[in-house]
ROGU-828476 format. One record per residue (C-alpha): x, y, z. Coordinates in steps of 0.5 Angstrom, whole numbers, plus 500, padded with zeros to 3 digits. Layout:
BEGIN
XYZ;...
END
This chain:
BEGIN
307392833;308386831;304385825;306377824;301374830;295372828;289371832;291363831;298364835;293367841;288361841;294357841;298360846;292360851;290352850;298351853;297355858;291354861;293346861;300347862;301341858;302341850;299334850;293335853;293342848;294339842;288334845;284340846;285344839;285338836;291338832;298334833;303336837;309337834;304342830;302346836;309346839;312349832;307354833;308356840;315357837;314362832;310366836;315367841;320368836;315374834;314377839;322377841;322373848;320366851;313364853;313358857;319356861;320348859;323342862;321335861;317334866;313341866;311347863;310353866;309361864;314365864;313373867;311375858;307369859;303370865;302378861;301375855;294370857;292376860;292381855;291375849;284373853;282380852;284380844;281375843;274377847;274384843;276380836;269375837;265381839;268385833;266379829;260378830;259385829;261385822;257379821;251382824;251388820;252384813;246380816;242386817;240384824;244390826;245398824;241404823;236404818;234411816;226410814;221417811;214416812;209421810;204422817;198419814;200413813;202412821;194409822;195404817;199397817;207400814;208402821;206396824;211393820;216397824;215395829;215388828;222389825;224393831;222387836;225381831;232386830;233390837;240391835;238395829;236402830;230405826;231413825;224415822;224421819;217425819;216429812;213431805;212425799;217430795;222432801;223424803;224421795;229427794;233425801;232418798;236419791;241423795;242417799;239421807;234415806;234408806;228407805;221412805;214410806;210416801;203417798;203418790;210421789;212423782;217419779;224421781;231418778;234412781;229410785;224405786;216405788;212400790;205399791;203397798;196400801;190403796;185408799;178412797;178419798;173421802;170430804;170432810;166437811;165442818;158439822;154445820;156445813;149445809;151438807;154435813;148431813;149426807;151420807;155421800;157426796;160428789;166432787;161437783;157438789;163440793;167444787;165451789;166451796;172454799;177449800;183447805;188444803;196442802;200446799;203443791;210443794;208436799;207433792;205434785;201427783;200427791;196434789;192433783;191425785;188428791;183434787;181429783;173428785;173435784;177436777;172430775;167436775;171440770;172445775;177447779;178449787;179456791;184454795;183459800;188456806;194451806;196448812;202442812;199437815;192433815;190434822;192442821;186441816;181437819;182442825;181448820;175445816;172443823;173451825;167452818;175455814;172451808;171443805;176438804;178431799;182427804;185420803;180416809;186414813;188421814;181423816;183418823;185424827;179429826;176433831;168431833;165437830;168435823;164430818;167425814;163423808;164417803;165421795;161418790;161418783;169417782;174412782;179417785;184414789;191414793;196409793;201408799;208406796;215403800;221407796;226405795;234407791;235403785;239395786;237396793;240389795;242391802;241386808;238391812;233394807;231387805;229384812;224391813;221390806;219383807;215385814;211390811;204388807;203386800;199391796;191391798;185395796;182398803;
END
């Protein structure tokens, strides 16, 4: 392999033989033509053998010619494909963007966002990666994450949160419930029912944000069954196993016969954060940041 042949000499090589004329080449590169002849030479000096057979009159490819348009016409396509590959890449219009979300934010605007990122960058392949605030910010420090969508994470090193959507918790409650017919209801009213929860594993702020209407009673809950995901919940609460606090976007997929009530007095509430690792300056994180919604009360 010659490692002095630069692509230049290609694109030099291929205007002389598709015109067959150094005059019209160097015309065509706009540059002079003794400039061009004296690059044709020293490739051909380069690779060992003549290029084209030149007389006065005419010019014609020789047998290595004929092979090397050829192959310098395929070079070169691969090279400007390979090009603007990279240049995508560095751009953020191409690759793959590993993004967590927890699945109570999927009714919610984030993902809607995605979804907007996918049809603007089609090149770029978005792996979401379903999981608990806890799982997905210990991914994202150790670099498994680009980027995580999580609901009231605890602080962790070398990341980076930032308040996108907040929310009011709501009760749910089974329809036969005694109190399934309020049109609100407080912590201290639910604190001594049963109660069906996540498990603190999920998130430990995420736990005691979302117990909160009911600790404000100055009394804890017995958790009497967890489950690891809110529609697991809302079903199992509907079944009559016991009551729920539940952010109110992750009360869209409850059953019929469970019944969703607005809490009253508390100011308890849920943030949905975009994380993120620190100094994160990367194109292709910053072209999805700026699709999804700025920080909003709901």
């Amino acid at each position: 392999m010659n490692t002095g042949v630069e692509l230049r000499h290609l694109r030099y090589f291929l205007a002389v033989a598709d015109e067959l004329h150094f005059g019209r080449a160097a015309a065509r590169l706009h540059i002079a033509q003794p400039a061009l002849t004296q690059q044709i030479q020293r490739l051909e000096t380069l690779l060992g053998t003549r290029l084209f057979d030149r007389t006065s009159r005419t010019v014609a490819l020789t047998p290595a010619g004929v092979v090397l348009r050829d192959r310098a016409t395929s070079l070169l396509g691969h090279a400007e494909r390979d090009l603007a590959e990279i240049t995508r890449i560095g751009q953020g219009s191409q690759g793959t963007l590993h993004l967590g979300f927890v699945p109570s934010v999927l009714p919610l605007e984030p993902l809607r966002g995605v979804r907007e990122f996918r049809d603007r960058f089609p090149l770029v392949d978005v792996d979401l990666v379903e999981g608990f605030t806890s799982h997905l910010m210990e991914r994202l420090a150790n670099g498994t994450l680009d980027m995580a969508i999580v609901r009231d994470p605890d602080d962790q090193p070398g990341t980076v949160t930032v308040p996108l959507i907040t929310e009011p918790f709501v009760a749910v409650l089974a329809a036969d419930h005694p109190l399934a017919d309020r049109d609100s209801i407080t912590g201290a009213e639910l604190a001594d029912n049963p109660l069906v929860f996540f498990p603190r594993a999920a998130g430990g702020l995420a736990h005691e944000k979302n117990l909160a209407p009911l600790l404000e009673s100055g009394r804890r809950p017995h958790v009497v069954q967890e489950a690891t995901n809110w529609t697991i919940i809302l079903y199992l609460v509907a079944a009559g196993l016991g009551v729920t606090i539940a952010p109110r976007s992750a009360t869209f997929t409850a059953p019929a016969s469970a019944r969703i009530i607005p809490v009253a007095d508390t100011d308890a509430a849920t943030t949905i954060y975009i994380a993120t690792r620190e100094n994160e300056d990367r194109p292709l994180v910053r072209n999805l940041l700026e699709l999804l919604p700025n920080q909003r009360t709901r």
